[in-house]
N, C-alpha and C positions, 0 to 999 in steps of 0.2 A: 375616174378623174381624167379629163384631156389632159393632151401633152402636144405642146406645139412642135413641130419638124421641122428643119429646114433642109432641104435636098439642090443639090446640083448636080443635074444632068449629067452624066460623064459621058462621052462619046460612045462606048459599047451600049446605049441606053438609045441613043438619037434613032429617031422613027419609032422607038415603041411607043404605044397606046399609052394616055395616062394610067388606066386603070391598071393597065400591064405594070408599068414601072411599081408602082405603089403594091402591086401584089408579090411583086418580086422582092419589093426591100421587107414587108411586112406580112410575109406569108400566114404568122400565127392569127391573121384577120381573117374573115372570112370577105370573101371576092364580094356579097350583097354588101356587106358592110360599108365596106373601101366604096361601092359605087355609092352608096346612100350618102356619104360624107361628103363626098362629091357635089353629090346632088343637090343637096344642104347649102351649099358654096362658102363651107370650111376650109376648101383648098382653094387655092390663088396659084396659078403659071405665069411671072412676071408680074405680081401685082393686081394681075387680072383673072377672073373667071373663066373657067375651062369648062366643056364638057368631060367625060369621061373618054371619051373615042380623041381626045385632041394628042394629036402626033408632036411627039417631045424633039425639040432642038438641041445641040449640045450646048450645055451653059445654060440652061432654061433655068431659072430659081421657081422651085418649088416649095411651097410652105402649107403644112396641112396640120389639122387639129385631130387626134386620135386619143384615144379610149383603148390603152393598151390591155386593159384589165378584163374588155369585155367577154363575156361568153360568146363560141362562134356554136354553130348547127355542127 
């Protein structure tokens, strides 16, 4: 079952990769996953679509739909 997220950026966060920040808050994912969800465009950086490689600002609002329950590799 998804579960929607809402993330704000903290400052020790600004320049990291999206895919980075998301694997950092949600380790128990596996790193394919996080970028597949991505890719899907389940996740929104201000409302809008990001790739995975997009560099975080501080204060960026992040909103992402995840499947906490899933099997990783």
């Amino acid at each position: 079952m998804e579960k929607r997220f809402e993330i704000i950026v903290s400052e020790s966060e600004r320049g990291k990769r999206l895919e980075d920040m998301l694997f950092d808050r949600f380790g128990a994912l596996s790193r394919m996953y996080i970028r597949d969800v991505v890719k899907a465009e389940n996740c929104d950086v201000n409302g809008r679509f990001e790739n995975v490689g997009y560099r975080l600002r501080e204060r960026d609002f992040v909103e992402i739909y995840l499947d906490l329950t899933r099997e990783t590799a």
